[in-house]
N, CA and C atoms of all chains as a GROMACS GRO file, in nm:
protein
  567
    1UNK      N    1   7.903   2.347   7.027
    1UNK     CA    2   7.931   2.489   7.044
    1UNK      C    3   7.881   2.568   6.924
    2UNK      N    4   7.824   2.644   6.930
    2UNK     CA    5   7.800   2.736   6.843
    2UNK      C    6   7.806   2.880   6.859
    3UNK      N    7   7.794   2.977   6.719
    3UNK     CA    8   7.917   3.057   6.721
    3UNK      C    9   7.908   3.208   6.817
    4UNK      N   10   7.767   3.156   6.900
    4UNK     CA   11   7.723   3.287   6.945
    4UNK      C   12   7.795   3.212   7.142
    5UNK      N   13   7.834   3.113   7.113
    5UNK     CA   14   7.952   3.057   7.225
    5UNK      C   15   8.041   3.099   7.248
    6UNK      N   16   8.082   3.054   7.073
    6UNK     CA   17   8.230   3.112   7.064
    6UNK      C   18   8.254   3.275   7.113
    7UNK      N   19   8.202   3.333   7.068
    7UNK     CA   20   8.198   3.506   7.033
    7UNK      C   21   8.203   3.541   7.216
    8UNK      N   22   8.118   3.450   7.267
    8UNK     CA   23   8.126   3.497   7.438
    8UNK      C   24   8.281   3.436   7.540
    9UNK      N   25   8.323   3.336   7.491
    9UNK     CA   26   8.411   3.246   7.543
    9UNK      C   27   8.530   3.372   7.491
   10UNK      N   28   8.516   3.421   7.318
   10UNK     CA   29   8.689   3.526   7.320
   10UNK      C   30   8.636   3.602   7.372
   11UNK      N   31   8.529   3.667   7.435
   11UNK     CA   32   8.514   3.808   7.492
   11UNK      C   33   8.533   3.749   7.638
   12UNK      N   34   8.569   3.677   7.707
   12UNK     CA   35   8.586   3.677   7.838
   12UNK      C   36   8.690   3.646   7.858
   13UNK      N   37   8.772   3.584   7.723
   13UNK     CA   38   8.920   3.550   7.769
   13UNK      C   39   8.993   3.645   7.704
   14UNK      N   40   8.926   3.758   7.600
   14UNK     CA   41   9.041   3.857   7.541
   14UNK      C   42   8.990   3.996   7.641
   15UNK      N   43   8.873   4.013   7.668
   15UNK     CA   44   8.819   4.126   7.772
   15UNK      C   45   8.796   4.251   7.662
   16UNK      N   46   8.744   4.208   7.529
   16UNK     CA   47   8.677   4.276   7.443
   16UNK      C   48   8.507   4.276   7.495
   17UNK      N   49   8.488   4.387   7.446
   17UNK     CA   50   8.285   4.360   7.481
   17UNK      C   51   8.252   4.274   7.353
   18UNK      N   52   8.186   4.236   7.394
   18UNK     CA   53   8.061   4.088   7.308
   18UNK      C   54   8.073   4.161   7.168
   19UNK      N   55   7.976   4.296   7.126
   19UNK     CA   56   7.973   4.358   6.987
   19UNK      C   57   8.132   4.365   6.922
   20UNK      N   58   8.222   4.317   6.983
   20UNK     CA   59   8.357   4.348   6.943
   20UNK      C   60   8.416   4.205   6.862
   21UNK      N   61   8.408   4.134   6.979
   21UNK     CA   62   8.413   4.037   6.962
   21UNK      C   63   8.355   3.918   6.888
   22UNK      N   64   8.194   3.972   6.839
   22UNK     CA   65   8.140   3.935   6.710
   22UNK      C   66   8.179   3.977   6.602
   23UNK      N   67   8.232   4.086   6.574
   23UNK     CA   68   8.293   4.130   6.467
   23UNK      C   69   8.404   4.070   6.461
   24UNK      N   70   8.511   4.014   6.556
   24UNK     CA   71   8.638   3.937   6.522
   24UNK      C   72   8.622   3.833   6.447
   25UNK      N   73   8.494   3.745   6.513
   25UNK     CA   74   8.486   3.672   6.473
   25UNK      C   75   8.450   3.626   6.380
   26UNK      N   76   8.325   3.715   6.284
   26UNK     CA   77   8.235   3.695   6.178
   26UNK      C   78   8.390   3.789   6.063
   27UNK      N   79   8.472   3.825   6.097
   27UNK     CA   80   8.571   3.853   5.986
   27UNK      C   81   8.718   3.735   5.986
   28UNK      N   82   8.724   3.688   6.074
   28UNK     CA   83   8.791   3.547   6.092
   28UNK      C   84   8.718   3.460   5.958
   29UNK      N   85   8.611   3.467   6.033
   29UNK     CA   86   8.536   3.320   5.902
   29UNK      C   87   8.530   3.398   5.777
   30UNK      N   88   8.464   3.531   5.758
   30UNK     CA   89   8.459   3.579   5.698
   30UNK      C   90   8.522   3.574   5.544
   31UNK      N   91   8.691   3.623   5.600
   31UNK     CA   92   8.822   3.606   5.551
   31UNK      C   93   8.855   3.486   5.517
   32UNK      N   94   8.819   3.386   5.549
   32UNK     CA   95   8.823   3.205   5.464
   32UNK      C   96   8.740   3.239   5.360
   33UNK      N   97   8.629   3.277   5.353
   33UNK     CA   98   8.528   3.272   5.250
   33UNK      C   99   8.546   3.315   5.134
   34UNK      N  100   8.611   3.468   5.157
   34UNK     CA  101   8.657   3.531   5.079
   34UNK      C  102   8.778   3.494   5.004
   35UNK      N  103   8.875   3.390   5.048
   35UNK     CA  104   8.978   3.381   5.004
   35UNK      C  105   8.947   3.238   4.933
   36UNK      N  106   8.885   3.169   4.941
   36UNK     CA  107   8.805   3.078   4.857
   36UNK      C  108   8.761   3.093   4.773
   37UNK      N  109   8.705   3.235   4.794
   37UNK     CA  110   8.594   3.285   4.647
   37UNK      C  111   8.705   3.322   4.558
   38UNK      N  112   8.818   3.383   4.596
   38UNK     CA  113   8.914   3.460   4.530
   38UNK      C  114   8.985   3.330   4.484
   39UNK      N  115   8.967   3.232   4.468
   39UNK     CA  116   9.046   3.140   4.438
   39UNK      C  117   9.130   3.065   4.457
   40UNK      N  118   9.203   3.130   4.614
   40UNK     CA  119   9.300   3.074   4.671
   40UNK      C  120   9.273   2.996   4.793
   41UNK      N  121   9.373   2.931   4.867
   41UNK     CA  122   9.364   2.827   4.952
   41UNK      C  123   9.412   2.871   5.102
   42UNK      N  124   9.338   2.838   5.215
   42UNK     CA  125   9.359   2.842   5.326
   42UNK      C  126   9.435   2.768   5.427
   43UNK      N  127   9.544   2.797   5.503
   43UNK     CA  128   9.559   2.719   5.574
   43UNK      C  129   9.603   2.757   5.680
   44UNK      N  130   9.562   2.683   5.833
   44UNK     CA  131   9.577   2.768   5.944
   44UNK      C  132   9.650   2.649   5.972
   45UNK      N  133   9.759   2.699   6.048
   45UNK     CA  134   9.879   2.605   6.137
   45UNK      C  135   9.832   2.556   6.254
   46UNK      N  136   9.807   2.456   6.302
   46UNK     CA  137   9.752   2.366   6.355
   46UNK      C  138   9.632   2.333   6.390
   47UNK      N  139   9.558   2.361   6.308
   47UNK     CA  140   9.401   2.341   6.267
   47UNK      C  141   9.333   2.296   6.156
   48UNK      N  142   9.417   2.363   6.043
   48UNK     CA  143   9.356   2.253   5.940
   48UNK      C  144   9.353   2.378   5.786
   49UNK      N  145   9.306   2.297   5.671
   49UNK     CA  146   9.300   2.398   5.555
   49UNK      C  147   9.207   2.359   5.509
   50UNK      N  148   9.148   2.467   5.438
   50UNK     CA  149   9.063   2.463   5.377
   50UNK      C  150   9.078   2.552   5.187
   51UNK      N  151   9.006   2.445   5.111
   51UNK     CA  152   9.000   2.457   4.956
   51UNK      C  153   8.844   2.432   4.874
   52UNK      N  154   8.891   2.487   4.764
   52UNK     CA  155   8.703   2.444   4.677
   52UNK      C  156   8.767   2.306   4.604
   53UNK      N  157   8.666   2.210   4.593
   53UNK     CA  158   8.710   2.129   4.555
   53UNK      C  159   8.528   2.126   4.466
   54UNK      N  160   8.600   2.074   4.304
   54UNK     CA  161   8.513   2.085   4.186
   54UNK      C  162   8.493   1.926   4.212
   55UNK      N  163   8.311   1.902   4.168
   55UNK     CA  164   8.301   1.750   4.141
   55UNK      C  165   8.230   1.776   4.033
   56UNK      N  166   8.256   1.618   3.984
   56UNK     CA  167   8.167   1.640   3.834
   56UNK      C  168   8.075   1.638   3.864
   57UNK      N  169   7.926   1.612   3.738
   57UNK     CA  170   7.793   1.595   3.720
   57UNK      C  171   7.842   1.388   3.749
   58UNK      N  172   7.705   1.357   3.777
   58UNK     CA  173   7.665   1.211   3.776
   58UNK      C  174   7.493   1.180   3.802
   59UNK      N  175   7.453   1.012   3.766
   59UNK     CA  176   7.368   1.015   3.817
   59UNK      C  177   7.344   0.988   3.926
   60UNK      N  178   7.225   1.015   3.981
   60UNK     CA  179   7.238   0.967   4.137
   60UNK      C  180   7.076   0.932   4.098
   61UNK      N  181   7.011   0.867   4.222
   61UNK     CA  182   6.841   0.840   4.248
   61UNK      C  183   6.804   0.867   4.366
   62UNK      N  184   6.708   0.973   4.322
   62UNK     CA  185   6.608   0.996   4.459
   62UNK      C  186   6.572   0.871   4.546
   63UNK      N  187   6.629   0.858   4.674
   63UNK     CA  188   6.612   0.735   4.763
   63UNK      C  189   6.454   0.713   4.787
   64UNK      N  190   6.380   0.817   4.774
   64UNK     CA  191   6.204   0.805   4.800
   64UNK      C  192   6.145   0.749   4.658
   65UNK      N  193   6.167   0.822   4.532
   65UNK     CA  194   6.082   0.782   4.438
   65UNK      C  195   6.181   0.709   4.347
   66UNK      N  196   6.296   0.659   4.359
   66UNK     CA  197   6.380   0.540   4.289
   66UNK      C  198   6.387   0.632   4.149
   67UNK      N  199   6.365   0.769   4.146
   67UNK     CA  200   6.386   0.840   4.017
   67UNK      C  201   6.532   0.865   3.996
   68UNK      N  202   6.575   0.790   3.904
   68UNK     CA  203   6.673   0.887   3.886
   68UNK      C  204   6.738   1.023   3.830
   69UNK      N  205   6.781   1.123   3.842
   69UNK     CA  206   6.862   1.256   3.769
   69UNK      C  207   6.998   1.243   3.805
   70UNK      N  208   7.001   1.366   3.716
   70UNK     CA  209   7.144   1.422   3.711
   70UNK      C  210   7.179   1.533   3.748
   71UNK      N  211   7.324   1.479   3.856
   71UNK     CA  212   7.320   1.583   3.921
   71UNK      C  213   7.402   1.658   3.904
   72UNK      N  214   7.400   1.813   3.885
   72UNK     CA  215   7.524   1.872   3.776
   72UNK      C  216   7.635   1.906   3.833
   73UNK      N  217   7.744   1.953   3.791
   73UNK     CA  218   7.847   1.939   3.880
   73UNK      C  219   7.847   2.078   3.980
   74UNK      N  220   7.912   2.083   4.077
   74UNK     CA  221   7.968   2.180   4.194
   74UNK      C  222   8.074   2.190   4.258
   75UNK      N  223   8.084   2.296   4.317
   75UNK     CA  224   8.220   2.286   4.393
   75UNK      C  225   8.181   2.308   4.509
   76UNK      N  226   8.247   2.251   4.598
   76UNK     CA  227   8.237   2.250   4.757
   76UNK      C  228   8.364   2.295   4.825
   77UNK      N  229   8.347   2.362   4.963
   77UNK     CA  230   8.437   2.395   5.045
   77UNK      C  231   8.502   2.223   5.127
   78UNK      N  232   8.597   2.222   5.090
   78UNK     CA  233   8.667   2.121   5.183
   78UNK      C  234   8.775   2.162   5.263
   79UNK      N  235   8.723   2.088   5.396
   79UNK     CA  236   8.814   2.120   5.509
   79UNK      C  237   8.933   1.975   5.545
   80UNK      N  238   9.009   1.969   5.549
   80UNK     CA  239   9.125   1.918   5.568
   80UNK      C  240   9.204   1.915   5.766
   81UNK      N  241   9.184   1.847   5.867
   81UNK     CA  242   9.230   1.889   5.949
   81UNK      C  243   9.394   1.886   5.942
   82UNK      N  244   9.418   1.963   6.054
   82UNK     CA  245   9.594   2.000   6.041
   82UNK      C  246   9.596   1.835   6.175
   83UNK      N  247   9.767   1.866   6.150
   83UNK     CA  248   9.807   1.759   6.266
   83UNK      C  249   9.798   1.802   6.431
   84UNK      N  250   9.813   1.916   6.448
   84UNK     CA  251   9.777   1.906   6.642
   84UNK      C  252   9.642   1.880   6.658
   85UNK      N  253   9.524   1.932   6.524
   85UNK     CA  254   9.363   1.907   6.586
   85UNK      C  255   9.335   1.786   6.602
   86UNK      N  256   9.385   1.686   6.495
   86UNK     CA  257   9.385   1.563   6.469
   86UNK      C  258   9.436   1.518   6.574
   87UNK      N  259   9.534   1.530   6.629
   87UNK     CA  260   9.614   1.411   6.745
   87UNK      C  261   9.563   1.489   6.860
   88UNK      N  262   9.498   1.609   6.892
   88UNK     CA  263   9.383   1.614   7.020
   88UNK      C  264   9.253   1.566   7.020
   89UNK      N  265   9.217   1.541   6.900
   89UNK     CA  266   9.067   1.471   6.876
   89UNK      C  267   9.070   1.381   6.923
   90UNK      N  268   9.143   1.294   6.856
   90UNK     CA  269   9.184   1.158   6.885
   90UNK      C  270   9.183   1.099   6.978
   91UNK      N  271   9.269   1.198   7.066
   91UNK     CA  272   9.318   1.178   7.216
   91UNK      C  273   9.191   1.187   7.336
   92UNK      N  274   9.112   1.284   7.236
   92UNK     CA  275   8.986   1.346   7.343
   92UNK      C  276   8.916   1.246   7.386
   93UNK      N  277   8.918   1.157   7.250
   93UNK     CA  278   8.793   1.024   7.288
   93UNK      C  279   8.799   0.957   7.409
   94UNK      N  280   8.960   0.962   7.440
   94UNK     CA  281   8.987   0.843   7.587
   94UNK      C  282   8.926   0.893   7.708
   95UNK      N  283   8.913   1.025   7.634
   95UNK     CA  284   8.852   1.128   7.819
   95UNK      C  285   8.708   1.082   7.847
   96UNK      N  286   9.750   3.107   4.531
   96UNK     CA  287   9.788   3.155   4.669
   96UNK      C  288   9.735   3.143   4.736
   97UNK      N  289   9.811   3.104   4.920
   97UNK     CA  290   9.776   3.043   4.989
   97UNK      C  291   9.745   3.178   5.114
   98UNK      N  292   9.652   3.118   5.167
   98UNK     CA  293   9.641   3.234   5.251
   98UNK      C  294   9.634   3.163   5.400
   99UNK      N  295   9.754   3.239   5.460
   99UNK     CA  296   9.782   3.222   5.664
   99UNK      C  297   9.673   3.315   5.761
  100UNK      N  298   9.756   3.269   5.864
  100UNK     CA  299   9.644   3.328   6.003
  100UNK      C  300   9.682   3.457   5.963
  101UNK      N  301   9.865   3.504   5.919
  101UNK     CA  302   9.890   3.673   5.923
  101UNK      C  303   9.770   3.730   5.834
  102UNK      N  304   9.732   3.700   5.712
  102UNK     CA  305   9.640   3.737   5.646
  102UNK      C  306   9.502   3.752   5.701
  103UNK      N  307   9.440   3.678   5.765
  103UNK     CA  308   9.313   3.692   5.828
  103UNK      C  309   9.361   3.720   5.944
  104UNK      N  310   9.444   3.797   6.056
  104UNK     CA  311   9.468   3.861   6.122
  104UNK      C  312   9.497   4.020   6.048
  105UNK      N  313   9.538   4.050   5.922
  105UNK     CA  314   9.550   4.178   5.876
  105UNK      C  315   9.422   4.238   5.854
  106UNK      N  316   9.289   4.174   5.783
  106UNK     CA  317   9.201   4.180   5.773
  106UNK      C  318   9.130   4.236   5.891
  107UNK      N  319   9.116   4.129   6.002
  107UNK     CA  320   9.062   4.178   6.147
  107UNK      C  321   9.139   4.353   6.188
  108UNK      N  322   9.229   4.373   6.111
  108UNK     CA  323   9.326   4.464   6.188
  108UNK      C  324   9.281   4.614   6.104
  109UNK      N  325   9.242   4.565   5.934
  109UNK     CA  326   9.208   4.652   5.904
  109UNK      C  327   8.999   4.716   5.887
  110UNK      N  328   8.960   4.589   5.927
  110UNK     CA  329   8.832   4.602   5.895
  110UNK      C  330   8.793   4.619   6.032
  111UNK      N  331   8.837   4.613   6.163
  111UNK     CA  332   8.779   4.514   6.277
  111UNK      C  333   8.834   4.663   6.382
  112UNK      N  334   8.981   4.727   6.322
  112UNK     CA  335   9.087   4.846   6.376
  112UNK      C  336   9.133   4.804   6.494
  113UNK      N  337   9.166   4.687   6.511
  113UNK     CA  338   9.262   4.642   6.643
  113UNK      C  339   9.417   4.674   6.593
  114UNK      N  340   9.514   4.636   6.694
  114UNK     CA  341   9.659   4.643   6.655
  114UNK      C  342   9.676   4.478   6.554
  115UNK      N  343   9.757   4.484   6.511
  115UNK     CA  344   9.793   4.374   6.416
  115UNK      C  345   9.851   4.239   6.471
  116UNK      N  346   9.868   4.340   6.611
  116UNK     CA  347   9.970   4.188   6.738
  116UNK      C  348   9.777   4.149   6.821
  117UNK      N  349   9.718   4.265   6.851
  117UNK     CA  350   9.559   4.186   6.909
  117UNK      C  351   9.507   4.135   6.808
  118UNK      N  352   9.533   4.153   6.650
  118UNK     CA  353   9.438   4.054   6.543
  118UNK      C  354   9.472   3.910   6.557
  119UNK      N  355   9.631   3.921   6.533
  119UNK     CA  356   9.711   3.756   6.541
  119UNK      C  357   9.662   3.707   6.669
  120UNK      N  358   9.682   3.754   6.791
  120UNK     CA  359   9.614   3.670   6.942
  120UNK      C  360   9.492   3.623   6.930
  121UNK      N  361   9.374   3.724   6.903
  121UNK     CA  362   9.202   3.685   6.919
  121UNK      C  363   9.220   3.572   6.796
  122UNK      N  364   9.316   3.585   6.681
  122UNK     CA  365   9.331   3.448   6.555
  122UNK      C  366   9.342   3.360   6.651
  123UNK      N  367   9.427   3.346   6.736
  123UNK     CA  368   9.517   3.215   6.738
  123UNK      C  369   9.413   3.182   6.883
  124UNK      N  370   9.304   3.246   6.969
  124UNK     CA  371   9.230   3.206   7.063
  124UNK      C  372   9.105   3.150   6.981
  125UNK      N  373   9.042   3.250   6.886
  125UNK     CA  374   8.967   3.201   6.775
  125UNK      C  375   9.003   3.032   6.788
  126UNK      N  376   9.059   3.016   6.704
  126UNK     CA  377   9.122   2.810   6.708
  126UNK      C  378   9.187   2.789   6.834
  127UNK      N  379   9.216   2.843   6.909
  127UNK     CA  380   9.210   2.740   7.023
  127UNK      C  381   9.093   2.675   7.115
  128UNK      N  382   8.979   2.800   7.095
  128UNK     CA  383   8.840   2.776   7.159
  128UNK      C  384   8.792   2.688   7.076
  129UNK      N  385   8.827   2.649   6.947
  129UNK     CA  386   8.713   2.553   6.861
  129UNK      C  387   8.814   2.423   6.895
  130UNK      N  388   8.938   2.429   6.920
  130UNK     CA  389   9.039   2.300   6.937
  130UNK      C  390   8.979   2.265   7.054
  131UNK      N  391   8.992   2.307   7.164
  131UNK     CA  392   8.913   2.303   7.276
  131UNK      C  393   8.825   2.224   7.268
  132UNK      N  394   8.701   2.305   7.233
  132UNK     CA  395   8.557   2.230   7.211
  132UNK      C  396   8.564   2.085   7.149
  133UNK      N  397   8.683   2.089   7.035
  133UNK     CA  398   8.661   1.922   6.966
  133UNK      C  399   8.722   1.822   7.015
  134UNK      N  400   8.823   1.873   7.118
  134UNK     CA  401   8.888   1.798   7.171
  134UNK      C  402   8.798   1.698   7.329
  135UNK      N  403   8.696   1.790   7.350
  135UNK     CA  404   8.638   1.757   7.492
  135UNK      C  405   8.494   1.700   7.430
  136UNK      N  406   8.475   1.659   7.257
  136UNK     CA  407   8.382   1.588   7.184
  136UNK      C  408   8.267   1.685   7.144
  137UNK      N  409   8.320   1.792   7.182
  137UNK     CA  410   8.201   1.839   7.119
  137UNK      C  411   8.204   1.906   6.927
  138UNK      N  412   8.071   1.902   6.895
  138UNK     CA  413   8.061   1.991   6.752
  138UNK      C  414   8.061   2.139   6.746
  139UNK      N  415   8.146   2.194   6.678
  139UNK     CA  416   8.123   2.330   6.642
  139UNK      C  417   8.060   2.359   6.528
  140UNK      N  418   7.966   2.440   6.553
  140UNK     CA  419   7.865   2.473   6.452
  140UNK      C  420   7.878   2.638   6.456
  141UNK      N  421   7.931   2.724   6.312
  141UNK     CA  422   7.946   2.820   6.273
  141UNK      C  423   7.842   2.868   6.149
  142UNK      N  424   7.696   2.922   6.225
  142UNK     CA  425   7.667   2.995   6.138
  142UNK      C  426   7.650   3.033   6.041
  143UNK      N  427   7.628   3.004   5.881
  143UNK     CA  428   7.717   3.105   5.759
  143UNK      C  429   7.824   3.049   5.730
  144UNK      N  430   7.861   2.918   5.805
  144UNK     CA  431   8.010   2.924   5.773
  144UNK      C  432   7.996   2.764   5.764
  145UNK      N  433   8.005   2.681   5.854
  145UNK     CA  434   7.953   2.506   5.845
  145UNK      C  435   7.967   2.452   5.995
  146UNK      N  436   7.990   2.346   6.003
  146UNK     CA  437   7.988   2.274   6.067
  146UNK      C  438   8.121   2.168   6.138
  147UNK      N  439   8.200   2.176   6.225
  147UNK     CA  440   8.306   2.100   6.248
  147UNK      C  441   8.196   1.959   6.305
  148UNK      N  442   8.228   1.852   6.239
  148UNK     CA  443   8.172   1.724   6.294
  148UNK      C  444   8.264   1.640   6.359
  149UNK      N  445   8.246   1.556   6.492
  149UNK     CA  446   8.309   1.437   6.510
  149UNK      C  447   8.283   1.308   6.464
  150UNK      N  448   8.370   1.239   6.417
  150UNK     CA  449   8.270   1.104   6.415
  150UNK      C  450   8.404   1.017   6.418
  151UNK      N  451   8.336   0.898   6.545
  151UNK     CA  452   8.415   0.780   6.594
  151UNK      C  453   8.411   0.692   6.441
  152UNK      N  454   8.546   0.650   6.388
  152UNK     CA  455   8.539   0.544   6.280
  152UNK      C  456   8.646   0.439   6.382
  153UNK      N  457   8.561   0.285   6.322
  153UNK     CA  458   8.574   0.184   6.409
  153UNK      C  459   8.711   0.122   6.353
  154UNK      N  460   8.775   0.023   6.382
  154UNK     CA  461   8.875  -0.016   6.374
  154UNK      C  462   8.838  -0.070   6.218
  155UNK      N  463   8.993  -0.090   6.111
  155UNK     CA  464   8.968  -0.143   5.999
  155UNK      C  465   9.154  -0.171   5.903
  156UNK      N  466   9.099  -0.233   5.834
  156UNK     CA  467   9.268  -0.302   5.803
  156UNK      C  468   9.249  -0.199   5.673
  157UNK      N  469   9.402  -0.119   5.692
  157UNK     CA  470   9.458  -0.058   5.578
  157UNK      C  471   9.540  -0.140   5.495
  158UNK      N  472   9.585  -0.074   5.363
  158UNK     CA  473   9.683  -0.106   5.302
  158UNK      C  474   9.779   0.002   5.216
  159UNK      N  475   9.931  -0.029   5.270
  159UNK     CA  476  10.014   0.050   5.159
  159UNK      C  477   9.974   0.058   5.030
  160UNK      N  478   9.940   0.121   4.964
  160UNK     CA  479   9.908   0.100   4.824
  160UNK      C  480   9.980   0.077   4.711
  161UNK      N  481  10.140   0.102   4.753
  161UNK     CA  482  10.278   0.081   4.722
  161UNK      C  483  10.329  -0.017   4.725
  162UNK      N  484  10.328  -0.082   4.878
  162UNK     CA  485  10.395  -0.210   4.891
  162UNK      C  486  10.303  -0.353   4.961
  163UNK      N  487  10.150  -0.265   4.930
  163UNK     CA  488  10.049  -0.364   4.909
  163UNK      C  489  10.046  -0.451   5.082
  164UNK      N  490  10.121  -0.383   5.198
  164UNK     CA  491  10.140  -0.472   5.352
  164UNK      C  492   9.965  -0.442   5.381
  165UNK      N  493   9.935  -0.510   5.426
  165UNK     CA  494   9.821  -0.500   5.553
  165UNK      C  495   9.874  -0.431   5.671
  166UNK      N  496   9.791  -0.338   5.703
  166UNK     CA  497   9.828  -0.324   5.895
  166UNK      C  498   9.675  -0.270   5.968
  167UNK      N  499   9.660  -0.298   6.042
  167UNK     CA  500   9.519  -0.236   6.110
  167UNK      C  501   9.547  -0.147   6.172
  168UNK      N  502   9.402  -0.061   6.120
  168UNK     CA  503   9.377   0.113   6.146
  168UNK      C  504   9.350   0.111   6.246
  169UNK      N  505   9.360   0.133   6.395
  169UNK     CA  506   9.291   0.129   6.528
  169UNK      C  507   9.152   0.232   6.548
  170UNK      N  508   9.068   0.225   6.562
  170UNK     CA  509   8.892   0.332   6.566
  170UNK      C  510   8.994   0.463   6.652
  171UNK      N  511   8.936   0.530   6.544
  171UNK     CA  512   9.022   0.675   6.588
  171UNK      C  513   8.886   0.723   6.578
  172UNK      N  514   8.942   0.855   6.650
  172UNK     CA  515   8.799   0.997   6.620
  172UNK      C  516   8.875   1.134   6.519
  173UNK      N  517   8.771   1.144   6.467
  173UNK     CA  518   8.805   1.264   6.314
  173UNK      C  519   8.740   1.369   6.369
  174UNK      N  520   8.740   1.448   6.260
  174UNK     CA  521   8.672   1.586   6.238
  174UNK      C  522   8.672   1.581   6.109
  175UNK      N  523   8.509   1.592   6.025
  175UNK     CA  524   8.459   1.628   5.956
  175UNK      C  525   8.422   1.792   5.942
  176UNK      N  526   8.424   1.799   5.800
  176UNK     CA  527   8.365   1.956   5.808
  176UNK      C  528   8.214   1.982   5.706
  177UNK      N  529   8.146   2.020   5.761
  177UNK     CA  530   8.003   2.037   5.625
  177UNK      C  531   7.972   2.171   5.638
  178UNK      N  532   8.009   2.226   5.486
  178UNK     CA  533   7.972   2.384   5.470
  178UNK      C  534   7.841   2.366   5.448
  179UNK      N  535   7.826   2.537   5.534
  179UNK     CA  536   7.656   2.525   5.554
  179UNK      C  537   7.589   2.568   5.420
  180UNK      N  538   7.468   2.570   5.397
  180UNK     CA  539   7.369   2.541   5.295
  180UNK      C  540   7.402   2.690   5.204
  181UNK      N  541   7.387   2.797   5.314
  181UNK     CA  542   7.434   2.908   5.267
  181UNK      C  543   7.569   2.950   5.175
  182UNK      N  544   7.665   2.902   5.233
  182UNK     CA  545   7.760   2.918   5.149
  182UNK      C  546   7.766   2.817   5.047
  183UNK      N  547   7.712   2.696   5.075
  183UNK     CA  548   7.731   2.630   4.918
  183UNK      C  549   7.637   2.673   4.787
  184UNK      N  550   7.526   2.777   4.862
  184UNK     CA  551   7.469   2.786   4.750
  184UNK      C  552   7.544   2.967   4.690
  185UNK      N  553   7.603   3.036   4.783
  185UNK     CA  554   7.745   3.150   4.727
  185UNK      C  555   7.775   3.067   4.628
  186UNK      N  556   7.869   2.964   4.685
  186UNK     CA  557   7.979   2.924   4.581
  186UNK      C  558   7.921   2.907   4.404
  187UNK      N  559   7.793   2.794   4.434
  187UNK     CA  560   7.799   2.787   4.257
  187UNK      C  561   7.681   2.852   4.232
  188UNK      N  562   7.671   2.960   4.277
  188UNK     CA  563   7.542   3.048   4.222
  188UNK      C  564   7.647   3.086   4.106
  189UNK      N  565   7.601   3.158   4.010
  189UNK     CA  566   7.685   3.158   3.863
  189UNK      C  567   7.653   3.359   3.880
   0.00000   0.00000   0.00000
């Protein structure tokens, strides 16, 4: 699914027009981003949270030229699922 | 500080000018359409934003790390998440 799916799937089940309904949506995600950047932590009740999570520097090697560098450190968005997504995932597989 | 659906429903309410009770609903259909989708195997892919992944992991023996028991993990299905290229390069642009 992707998000130009999504944006049509809430406009037919909320009965917003499409341009409306892209805007819900691109401020939904939006609003995670922002609250990440701001430092703080997300979490939606039965879906899951999301945080920046800092890694250090290390070396690693280019798998093509066996070179190795260093790779400096970053922070990444990590997502965390909640417990109802998790125990419908799960469940989905048997279908 | 932690931030809820009321919060990114206030947002929609003030940036978006719905009522604050239609921000919280289109929130809570928002994740039900992507619960939906992962539940019936499929990937959601957001744009700007990342990637919800599935991936089948096969059966494998855990351990308490406490009281050191064995028990086997039965092959469950997950959800992975990979932020897209775009926002990881937001985050540690300096």
């Amino acid at each position: 699914m992707k998000k130009s799916e999504l944006v049509k799937i809430l406009a037919e089940k909320s009965g917003l027009n499409s341009k409306l309904a892209a805007r819900v949506v691109d401020t939904f995600f939006g609003s995670i981003k922002e609250a990440l950047k701001n430092g703080d932590r997300v979490e939606i009740r039965g879906f899951g949270s999301f945080e920046i999570r800092e890694y250090g520097s290390y070396v690693g090697i280019n798998p093509k030229t066996r070179k190795k560098i260093q790779v400096p450190p970053k922070k990444l968005p990590f997502f965390k699922a909640g417990k109802e997504l998790r125990e419908r995932v799960d469940k989905g597989k048997e279908k | 500080m932690t931030v809820t659906k009321a919060k990114i429903a206030e947002n929609i309410n003030k940036k978006v000018g719905l009522t604050l009770k239609e921000s919280l609903q289109l929130s809570d259909e928002i994740i039900e359409i992507m619960r939906s989708a992962l539940e019936k195997g499929e990937n959601v892919k957001v744009s700007g934003f990342g990637s919800f992944v599935l991936r089948d992991k096969g059966r494998r023996i855990g351990r308490n790390p406490k009281t050191k028991v064995e028990i086997e993990i039965p092959p469950r299905r997950v959800v992975v998440f990979h932020p897209s290229q775009v926002w990881r390069r937001e985050i540690n642009k300096k």
